[in-house]
C-alpha positions as CSV (number, residue, x, y, z in Angstrom):
1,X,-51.3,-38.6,-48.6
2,X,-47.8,-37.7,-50.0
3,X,-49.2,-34.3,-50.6
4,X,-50.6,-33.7,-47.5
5,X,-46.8,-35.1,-45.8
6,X,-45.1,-32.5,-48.5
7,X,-47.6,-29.5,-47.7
8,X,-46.9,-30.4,-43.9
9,X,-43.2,-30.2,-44.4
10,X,-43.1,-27.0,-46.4
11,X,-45.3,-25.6,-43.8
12,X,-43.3,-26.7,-41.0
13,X,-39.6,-25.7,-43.2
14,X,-41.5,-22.3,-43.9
15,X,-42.1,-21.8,-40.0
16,X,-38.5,-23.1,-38.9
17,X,-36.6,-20.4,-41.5
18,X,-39.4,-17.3,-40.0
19,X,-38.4,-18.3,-36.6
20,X,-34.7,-18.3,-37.7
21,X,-34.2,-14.9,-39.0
22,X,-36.7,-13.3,-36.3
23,X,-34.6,-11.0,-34.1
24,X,-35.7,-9.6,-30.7
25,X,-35.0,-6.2,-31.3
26,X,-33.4,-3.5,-28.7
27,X,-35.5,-1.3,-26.6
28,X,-34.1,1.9,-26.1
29,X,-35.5,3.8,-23.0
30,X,-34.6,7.6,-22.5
31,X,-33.6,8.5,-19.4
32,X,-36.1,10.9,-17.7
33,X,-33.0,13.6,-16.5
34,X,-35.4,15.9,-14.3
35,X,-36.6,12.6,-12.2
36,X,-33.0,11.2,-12.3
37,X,-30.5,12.0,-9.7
38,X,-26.9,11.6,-9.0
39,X,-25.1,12.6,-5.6
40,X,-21.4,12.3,-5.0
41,X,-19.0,12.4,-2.3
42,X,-15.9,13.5,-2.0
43,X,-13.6,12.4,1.4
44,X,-10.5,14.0,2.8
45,X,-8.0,11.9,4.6
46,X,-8.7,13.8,7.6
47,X,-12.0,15.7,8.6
48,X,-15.2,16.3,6.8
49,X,-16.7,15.0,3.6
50,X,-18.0,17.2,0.7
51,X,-21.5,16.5,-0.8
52,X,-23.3,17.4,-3.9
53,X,-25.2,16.4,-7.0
54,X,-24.6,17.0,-11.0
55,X,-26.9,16.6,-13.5
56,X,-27.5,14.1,-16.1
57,X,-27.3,16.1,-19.7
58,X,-29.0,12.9,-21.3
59,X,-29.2,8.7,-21.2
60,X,-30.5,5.6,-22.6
61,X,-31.2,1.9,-21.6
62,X,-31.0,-0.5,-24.0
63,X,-33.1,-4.0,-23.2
64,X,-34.2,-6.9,-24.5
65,X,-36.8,-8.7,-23.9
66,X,-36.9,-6.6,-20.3
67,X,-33.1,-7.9,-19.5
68,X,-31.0,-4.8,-19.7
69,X,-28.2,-5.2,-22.6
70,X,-26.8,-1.7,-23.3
71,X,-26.8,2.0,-22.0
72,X,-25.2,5.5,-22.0
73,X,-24.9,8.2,-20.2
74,X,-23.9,12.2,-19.9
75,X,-23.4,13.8,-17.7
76,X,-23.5,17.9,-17.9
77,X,-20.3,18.7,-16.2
78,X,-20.8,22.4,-15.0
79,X,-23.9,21.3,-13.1
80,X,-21.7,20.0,-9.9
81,X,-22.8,21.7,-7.2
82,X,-21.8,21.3,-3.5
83,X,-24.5,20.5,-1.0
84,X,-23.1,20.5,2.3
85,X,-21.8,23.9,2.4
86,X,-23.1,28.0,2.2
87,X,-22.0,31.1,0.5
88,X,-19.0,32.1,0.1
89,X,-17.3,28.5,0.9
90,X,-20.0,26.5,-1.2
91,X,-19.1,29.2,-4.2
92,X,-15.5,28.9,-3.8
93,X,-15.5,24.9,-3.9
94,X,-17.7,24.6,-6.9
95,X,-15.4,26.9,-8.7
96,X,-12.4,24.6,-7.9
97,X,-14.3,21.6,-8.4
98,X,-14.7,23.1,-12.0
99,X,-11.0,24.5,-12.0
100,X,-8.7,22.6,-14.5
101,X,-6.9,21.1,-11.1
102,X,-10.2,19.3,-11.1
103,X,-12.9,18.3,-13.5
104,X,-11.9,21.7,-15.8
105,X,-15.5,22.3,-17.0
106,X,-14.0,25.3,-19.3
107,X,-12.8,22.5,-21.7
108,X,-14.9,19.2,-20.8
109,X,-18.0,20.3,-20.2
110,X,-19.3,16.6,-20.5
111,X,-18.4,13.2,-19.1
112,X,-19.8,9.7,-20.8
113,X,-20.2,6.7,-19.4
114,X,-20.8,3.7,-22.2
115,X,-21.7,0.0,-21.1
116,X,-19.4,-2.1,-22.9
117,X,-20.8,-5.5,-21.2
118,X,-23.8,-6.4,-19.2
119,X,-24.6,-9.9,-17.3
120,X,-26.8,-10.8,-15.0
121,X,-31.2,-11.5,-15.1
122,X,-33.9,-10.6,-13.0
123,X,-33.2,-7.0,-12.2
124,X,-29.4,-7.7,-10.8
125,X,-27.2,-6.7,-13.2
126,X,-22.9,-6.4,-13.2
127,X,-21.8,-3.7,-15.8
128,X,-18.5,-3.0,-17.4
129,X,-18.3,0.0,-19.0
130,X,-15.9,2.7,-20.6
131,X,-15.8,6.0,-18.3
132,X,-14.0,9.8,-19.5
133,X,-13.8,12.6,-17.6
134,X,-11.6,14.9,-18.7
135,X,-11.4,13.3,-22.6
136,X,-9.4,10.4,-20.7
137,X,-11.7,7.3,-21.0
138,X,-10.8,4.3,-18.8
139,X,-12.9,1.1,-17.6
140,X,-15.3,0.6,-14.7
141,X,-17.1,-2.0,-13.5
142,X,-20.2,-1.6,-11.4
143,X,-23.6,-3.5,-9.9
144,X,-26.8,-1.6,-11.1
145,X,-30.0,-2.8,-9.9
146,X,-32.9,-2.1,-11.9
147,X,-36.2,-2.1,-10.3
148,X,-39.3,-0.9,-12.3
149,X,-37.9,2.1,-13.9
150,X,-35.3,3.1,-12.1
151,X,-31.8,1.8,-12.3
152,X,-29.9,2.3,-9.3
153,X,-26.0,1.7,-8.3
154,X,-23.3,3.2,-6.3
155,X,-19.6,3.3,-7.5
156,X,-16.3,4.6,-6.8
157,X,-14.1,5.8,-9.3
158,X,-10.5,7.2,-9.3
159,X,-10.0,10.7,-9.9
160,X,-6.6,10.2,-10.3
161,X,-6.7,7.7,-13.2
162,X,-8.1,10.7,-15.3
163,X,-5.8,13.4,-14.3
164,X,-7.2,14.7,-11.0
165,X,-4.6,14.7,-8.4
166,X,-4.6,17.8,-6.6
167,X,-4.7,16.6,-3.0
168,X,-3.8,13.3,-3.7
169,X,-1.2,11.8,-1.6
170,X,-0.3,9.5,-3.6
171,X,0.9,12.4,-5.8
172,X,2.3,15.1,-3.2
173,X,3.8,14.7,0.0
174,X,3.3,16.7,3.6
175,X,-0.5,17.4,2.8
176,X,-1.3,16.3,6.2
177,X,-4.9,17.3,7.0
178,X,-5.5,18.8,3.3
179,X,-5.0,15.3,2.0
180,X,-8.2,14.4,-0.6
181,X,-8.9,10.9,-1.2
182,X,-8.2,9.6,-4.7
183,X,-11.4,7.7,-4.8
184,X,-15.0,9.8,-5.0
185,X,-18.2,7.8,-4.8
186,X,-21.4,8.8,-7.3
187,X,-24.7,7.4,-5.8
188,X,-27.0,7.2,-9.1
189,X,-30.8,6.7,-9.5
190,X,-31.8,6.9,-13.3
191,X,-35.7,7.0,-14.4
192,X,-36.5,5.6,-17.1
């Protein structure tokens, strides 16, 4: 009998100190950049919006047991393109949008965005995260929804917190009707 209580205990120990140093490891899912998509908008103070897309250069989503923990994405800088205009006018916007008075592609071809923290379950998710355009990195904080395998959020961020303030107002006075809002919103969808 005091065997069998001994063999129990060891057994049971044994199973306690497995369980113990068994770590649910990371899944890391690419992000599929063909099927992905992200749309921006850009607003003047006055008048009409401008719309396009840019490409993501590559991603991953880090999760654990299917919560989402981590993730990272780039974002290929020269593929902003402008959506809501023609020809000549949709050419010379996409060249100032990639002008140094803007996101100067020349030089930062690339833009990151790194989760730095992740809470939330069941699909609703609020993200913190580092964000550099332009080799200036600052913090954003976003809701991403993830629903199957896509991961989905909308967010604004301001241009002007990473040297973009051509147009801005709160930078130059008399713009009047030239006047470009400092914030831009991006409209992501990421398949995974």
């Amino acid at each position: 009998m005091k065997t069998n209580i001994l063999k129990s205990t060891a057994l049971v120990l044994v199973a306690l100190v497995t369980m113990s140093f068994t770590v649910i490891k990371k899944e890391t899912k690419q992000v599929k950049t063909r099927e992905s998509k992200i749309n921006w908008i850009g607003k003047k103070e006055i008048g009409s919006d401008h719309k396009g897309t840019i490409n993501i250069q590559n991603g991953v989503l880090e999760f654990k047991k299917d919560k989402l923990v981590g993730g990272e994405i780039m974002v290929d800088m020269n593929s902003i393109t402008v959506t809501d205009l023609e020809g000549n006018y949709k050419n010379k916007l996409e060249g100032h949008l990639k002008a140094d008075d803007f996101f100067g592609t020349d030089k930062f071809q690339s833009s990151k965005l790194v989760f730095t923290k992740v809470e939330g379950k069941d699909g609703k998710y609020k993200v913190t995260g580092d964000l550099t355009i332009k080799g200036i990195t600052k913090p954003v904080s976003f809701d991403l929804v993830v629903d199957g395998n896509i991961a989905s959020t909308t967010l604004n961020v301001d241009r002007t917190l990473y040297g973009i303030k051509y147009g801005s107002s709160s930078f130059f006075d008399d713009l009047k009707d030239k006047a470009i809002k400092n914030d831009f919103e991006l409209n992501v969808n990421l398949v995974f």
